[in-house]
C-alpha positions, 0 to 999 in steps of 0.5 A: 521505458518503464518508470517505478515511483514508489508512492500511495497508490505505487503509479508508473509511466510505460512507454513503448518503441513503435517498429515502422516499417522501412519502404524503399522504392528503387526503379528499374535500370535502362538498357543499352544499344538506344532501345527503350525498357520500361520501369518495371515497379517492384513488388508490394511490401508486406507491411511489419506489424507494429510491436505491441504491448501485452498485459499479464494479471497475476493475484498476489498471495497474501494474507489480505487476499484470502476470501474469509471472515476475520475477527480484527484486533487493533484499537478505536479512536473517537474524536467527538466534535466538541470534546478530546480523543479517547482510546480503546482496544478492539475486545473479541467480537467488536469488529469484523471483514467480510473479504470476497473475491469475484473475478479475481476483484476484492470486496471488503465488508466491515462490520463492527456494531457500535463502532461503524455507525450503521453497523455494516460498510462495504467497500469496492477494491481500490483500482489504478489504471496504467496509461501507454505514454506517447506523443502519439497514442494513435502508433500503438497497434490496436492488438495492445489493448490500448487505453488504460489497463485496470490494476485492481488491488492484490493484483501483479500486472506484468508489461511485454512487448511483443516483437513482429516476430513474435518474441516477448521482451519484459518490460516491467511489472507493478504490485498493487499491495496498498489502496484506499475506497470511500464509501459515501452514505447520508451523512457520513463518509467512510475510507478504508486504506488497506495494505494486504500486508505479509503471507499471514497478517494484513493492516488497515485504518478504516476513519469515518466523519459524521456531518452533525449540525454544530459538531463534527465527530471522527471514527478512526479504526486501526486494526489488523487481521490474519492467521493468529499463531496457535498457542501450542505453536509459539516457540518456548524458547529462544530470541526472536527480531521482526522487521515491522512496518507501519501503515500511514505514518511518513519516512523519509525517502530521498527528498520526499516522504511515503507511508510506512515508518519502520521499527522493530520488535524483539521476543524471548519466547523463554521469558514470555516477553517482547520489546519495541523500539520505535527511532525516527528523527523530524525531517522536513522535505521540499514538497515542491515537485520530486522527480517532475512529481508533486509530493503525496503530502504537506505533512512532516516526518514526525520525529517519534523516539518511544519504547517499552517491554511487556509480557505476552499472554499463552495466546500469544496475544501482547499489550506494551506500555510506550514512553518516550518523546515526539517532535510534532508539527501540523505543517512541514516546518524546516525547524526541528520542533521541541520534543515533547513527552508521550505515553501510549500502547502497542497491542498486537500478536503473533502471527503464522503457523509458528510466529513468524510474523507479529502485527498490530497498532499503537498511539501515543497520547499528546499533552494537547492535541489528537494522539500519534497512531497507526497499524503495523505488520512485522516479518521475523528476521532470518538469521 
């Protein structure tokens, strides 16, 4: 039985039947008129092989698997030790990813001169490991290449059991879409969560904290990258929705909360414009144990009720101003916090060879406090 939990880093539990062999040993008949038959022992048993478990890899194809370099667009948020956050958009040329594959492995290389304090990080993929869950590990046939399985991310594994006679039978499979590395060097930490996101735009949140005598610094970077629609190829006329989805900031799901708040956008590509709305209510969640489970986090589902409209540049390139109110906690409250007003932006573009996604991040400034942020990537609604 395979057991799907969707969650950070998207674990699951695979537990398989074992087929024993079933021997039976029956003895010989004695014959009549008072002579004497010896047991005759039948014949060995060939053994039944056990069923085993046979692992398929298979790549992902999407935008953040693709070998290249990509320009990001996205915005940086620095947090000084002793001061308030400010806020800026990435300008042409401020950062950069360096994406490489070998062995069907991603490596990801950030660099953003100024921003990354040594000008260049580089990052392993992010990895999970599946586990055949028994009472007995020791049943598991050697051929089922027992121990734990590797899940590298942008990878789909795949689970067969194979039966003694041969035959496969699906059992599952897991895609490993969203991961996070750390990159430690003297002084500094480093994490990049990155989501390989839709077929032409990714999104990820690279955050490094400087140890400083007295102070404490952050680098947070939001950013997306992709195949940018080419000008000549956004639409010029007509009404388009996108389904977007956020990187890090929690929704509900059943009793728990995981990444990912969902939204939308609308463009008329007649008038040039596009428009966001962005509806989710405070919750809080039992963080307790979901489903045998700890939840991925004591935070709250924030409440967040903002939106706006803006035109859209030839490039297809977008800057909407935001208004609206949050219900903000640092800790998951049962009582609903007072709403309270935000100002803010989304910046973001068109993406695919016609506009058929859209991506990008957005904050929302607090009166006091760190602002309210994250990166998004959308698919456009099919009618």
């Amino acid at each position: 039985m395979l057991r799907h939990l969707r969650l950070l880093d998207r674990r699951f539990l695979f537990t398989s039947a074992v087929i024993l062999p079933l021997c039976l040993a029956l003895p010989a008949c004695g014959g009549g008129g008072g002579a004497e038959v010896a047991s005759i022992p039948p014949p060995p048993l060939t053994p039944t092989p056990t069923a085993f478990l046979d692992v398929k890899v298979t790549p992902l194809d999407a935008q953040g698997t693709h070998p290249g370099t990509y320009s990001l667009l996205g915005r940086v948020i620095s947090t000084p030790g002793n001061g308030a956050s400010s806020t800026r958009t990435l300008a042409a040329g401020d950062a950069n990813m360096i994406i490489a594959k070998q062995n069907d492995i991603l490596s990801f290389d950030l660099n953003a001169p100024g921003i990354v304090p040594s000008g260049a990080i580089a990052f392993a993929s992010p990895e999970q490991f599946w586990s055949p869950a028994s009472s007995d590990p020791s049943q598991f046939d050697e051929n089922d290449k027992s121990g734990k399985w590797p899940q590298y991310l942008g990878q789909r594994l795949t689970f067969y059991r194979i039966h003694s006679d041969g035959s496969e039978e699906l059992s599952g499979s897991s895609d490993f879409e969203r991961g996070t590395s750390t990159s430690v060097a003297t002084g500094m930490t480093s994490m990049l969560t990155y989501n390989i996101g839709n077929s032409y735009v990714a999104m990820g949140e690279w955050s490094s904290s400087v140890v400083t005598p007295g102070v404490a610094p952050s680098v947070d970077l939001l950013f997306v990258n992709g195949e940018r629609t080419p000008p000549s190829a956004i639409p010029v006329s007509g009404t388009a929705a996108y389904d977007a989805r956020t990187l890090s900031l929690l929704t509900p799901y059943y009793d728990s909360a995981y990444p990912g708040i969902y939204f939308t956008l609308t463009a008329d590509f007649g008038l040039r414009t596009i428009a966001t709305r962005i509806d989710q209510n405070y919750r809080y969640y039992d963080d307790d144990f979901i489903y045998g489970e700890p939840a991925i986090s004591t935070a709250p589902i924030l409440g967040i009720h903002v939106g706006g409209s803006a035109s859209f540049s030839n490039d297809g390139y977008f800057d909407i101003p935001l208004a609206g109110t949050v219900n903000f906690s640092a800790t998951n409250a049962r009582v609903t916090p007072p709403s309270e007003p935000v100002t803010g932006s989304m910046n973001g573009a068109f993406f695919g060879p016609n506009a058929e996604e859209v991506g990008g991040t957005f904050s929302l400034d607090r009166a006091v406090g760190a602002p309210i942020k994250d990166a998004f990537v959308g698919q456009q609604r099919k009618p």
